[in-house]
C-alpha angles and dihedrals in degrees: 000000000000136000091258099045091057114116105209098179089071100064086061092047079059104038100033095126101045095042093053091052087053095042116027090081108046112118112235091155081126086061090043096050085053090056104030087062097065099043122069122248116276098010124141123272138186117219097205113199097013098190104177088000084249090141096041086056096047082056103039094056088048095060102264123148098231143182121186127209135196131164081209101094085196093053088051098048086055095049091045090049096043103037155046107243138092104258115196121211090220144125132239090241093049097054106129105166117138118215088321098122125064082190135026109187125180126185122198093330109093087060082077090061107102099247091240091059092042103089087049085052088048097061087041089069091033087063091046089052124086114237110284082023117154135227140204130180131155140210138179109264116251128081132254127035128278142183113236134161083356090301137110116241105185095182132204140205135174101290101034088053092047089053089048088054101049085067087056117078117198096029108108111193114233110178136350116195130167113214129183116257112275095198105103103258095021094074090119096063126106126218121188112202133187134199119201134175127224108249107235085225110111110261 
């Protein structure tokens, strides 16, 4: 097996249960005020990577018009069965939406995109965004790829995003910040997020 050959969604096929108990609570509203600001009320929003479906349903109660998304077909299936929300089985590397989405966010998922497809994945969620869209998305802070708990981490920092970005025309950075992990146990962690605005230009 090879970093580029793991299939990460299907840890969570096979942990679905365990990793929501451990995630559906945690408090990000400082992560959803970042991104909130940017966007109008009431504008659409795709929650890419859903997980739990914890985000969607943020979104969803203050008024919001969201879509989730997992590659997880588990993870859908929950979010589909608890809330009400559209929820997507599809990978990051299959988005094909075209200027639907005032906001993409994505919450630790696209740390599980191997770094060299991650430029592709980026204008991916550029195209799905309107013009002046925004974009979150957050990884843990570090630099190069590991296998871990039979999934694949590609982290970021600073410098590696920038360089990313550099290979995606029409995606402006905002802001970059690290903050310290929310999930109890996991306080010691670092996550390094980005928000990034889609350029009005026509790409």
């Amino acid at each position: 097996m090879t970093l580029d050959t793991i299939d990460s969604a299907a840890w969570y096929d096979r942990h679905t249960e365990s990793f929501i108990a451990r995630t559906a609570s945690v408090d990000l509203s400082h992560l959803h005020q970042r991104f909130l600001r940017y966007l109008p009320a009431g504008s659409r929003i795709l929650d890419a990577g859903c997980g739990s479906g914890r985000d969607s349903l943020v979104f969803q109660q203050l008024g919001y018009d969201v879509v989730a998304m997992d590659a997880s077909i588990a993870m859908v299936e929950h979010v589909r069965r608890t809330l009400p929300v559209t929820a997507l089985h599809l990978r990051h590397q299959d988005v094909a939406f075209h200027e639907e989405f005032d906001g993409v966010w994505s919450c630790a998922a696209l740390l599980h995109v191997p770094h060299a497809e991650l430029p592709g994945v980026l204008r991916r969620y550029r195209q799905a965004l309107v013009p002046n869209g925004i974009l979150f998305a957050s990884f843990k802070h570090g630099d190069g790829e590991h296998y871990r708990d039979e999934r694949l981490f590609a982290n970021q920092n600073d410098a590696s995003f920038r360089v990313v970005l550099a290979s995606v025309p029409g995606l402006v950075l905002l802001e970059t910040a690290i903050d310290v992990g929310r999930q109890p146990g996991k306080e010691r962690e670092e996550w390094f997020s980005v928000l990034c605005r889609k350029d009005a230009g026509d790409w």
